[in-house]
C-alpha positions in Angstrom: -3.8 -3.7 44.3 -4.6 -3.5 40.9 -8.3 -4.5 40.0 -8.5 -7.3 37.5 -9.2 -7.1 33.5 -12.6 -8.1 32.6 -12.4 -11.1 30.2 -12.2 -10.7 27.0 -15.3 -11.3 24.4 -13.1 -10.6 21.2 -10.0 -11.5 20.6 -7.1 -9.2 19.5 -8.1 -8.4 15.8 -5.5 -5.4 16.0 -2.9 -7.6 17.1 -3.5 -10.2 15.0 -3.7 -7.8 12.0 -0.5 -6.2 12.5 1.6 -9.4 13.2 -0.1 -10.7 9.8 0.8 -7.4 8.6 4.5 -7.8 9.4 4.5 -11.2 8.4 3.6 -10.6 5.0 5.7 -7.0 4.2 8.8 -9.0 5.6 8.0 -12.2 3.2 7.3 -9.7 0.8 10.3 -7.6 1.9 12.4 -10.6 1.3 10.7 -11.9 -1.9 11.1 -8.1 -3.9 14.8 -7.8 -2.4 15.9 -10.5 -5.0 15.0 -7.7 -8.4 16.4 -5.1 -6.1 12.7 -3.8 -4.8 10.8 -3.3 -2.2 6.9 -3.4 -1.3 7.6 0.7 -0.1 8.8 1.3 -4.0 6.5 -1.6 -5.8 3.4 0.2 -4.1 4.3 3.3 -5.6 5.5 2.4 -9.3 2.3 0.7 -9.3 0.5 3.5 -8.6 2.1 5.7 -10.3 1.2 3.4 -13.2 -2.6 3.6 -13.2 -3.2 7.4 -13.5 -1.0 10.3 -12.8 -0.8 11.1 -9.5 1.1 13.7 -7.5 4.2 12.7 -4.6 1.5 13.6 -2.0 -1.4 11.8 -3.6 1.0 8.4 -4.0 2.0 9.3 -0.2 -1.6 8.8 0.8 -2.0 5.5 -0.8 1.2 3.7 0.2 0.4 4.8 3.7 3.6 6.9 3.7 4.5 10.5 5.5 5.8 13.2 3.4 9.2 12.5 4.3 9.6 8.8 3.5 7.8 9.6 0.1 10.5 12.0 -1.2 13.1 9.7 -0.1 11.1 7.0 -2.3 11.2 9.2 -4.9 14.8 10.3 -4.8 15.4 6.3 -4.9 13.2 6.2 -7.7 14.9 8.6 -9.6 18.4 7.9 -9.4 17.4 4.2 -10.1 16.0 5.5 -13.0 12.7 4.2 -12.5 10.3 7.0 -12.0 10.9 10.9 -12.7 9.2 13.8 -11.7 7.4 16.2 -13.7 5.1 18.8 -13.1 1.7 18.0 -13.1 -0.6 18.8 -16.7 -3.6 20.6 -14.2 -1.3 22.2 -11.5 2.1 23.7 -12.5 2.7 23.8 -8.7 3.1 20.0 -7.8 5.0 17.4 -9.3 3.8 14.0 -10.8 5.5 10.3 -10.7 6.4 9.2 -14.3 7.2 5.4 -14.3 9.7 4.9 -16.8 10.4 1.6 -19.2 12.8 0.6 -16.5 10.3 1.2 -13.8 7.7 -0.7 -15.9 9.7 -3.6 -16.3 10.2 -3.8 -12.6 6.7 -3.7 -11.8 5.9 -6.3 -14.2 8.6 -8.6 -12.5 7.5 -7.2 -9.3 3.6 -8.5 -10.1 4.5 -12.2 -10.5 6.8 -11.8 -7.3 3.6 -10.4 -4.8 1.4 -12.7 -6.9 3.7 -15.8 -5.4 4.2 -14.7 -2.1 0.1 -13.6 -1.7 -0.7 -17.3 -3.6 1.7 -19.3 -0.9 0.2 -17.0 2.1 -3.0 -17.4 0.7 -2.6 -21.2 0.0 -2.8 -21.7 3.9 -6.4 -21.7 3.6 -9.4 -23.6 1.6 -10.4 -22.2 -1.7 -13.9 -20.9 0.1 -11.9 -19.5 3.3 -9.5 -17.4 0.7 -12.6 -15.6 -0.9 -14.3 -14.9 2.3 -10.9 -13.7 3.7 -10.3 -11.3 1.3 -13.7 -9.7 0.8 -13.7 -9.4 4.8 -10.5 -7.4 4.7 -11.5 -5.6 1.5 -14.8 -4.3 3.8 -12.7 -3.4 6.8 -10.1 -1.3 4.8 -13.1 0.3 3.0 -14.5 0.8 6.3 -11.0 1.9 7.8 -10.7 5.8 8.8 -7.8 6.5 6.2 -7.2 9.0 3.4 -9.1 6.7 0.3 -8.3 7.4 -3.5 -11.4 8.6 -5.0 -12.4 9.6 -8.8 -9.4 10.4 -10.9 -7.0 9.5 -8.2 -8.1 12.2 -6.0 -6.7 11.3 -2.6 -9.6 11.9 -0.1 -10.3 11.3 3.3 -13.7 9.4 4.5 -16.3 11.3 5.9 -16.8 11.4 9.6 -20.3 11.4 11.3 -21.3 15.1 12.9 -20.7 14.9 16.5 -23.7 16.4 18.9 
């Protein structure tokens, strides 16, 4: 016979952030599908906006493996939203361009996340929204992922020395 679980002291924050997680990319999902977007493709126009950054640099932000960032990229391209060009400091790797077209998307794209974070948002007092979002601004700062740095320079956080 199986021994019992102790009780639980905290409740599922893991849980509960990825159900709020999927909740919002699929409103979101939804939402961008109506300028022919996604959050996978406004993640990385936007991105590719602020500072020129390489496919694997881009990867790291929009939480995306190697693979699924070419395939954005290819979509970007033959959209004709993004091209690739080599990078002005490494001949070797190739940089996102956003194009007009691409531009104009994102700026569509803005007012679209704006809305759909504003209604999700909106479930909660004007006080509980700011402490919500500084909370989960700490965690992901806290979070063991790869973090953009100076310049864009993907990095990953430093771990503490073991022994």
């Amino acid at each position: 016979m199986n021994a019992p679980l102790p009780e639980r002291t905290v409740r599922d924050l893991t849980g509960m952030l990825v159900q709020a997680a999927h909740a919002m990319n699929t409103r979101l999902s939804l939402a961008l599908a109506e300028i022919d977007s996604s959050p996978r493709k406004h993640c990385v126009l936007v991105h590719a906006m602020e500072a020129e950054r390489t496919q694997s640099q881009l990867a790291a932000i929009a939480g995306l493996d190697k693979t699924t960032m070419v395939v954005t990229a290819d979509e970007l391209e033959r959209d004709g939203l993004a091209e690739r060009h080599p990078s002005a400091t490494d001949r070797r790797v190739k940089v996102i361009r956003v194009t007009p077209a691409g531009a104009e998307l994102v700026r569509r794209g803005e007012g679209i996340v704006d809305r759909v974070h504003g209604e999700a948002l909106g479930e909660l007092s004007a006080g509980e929204r700011q402490v919500f979002v500084d909370a989960l601004d700490r965690l992901q700062q806290a979070a063991e992922f790869p973090m953009v740095g100076e310049g864009g320079v993907v990095r990953k956080p430093r771990r503490a020395r073991q022994g």
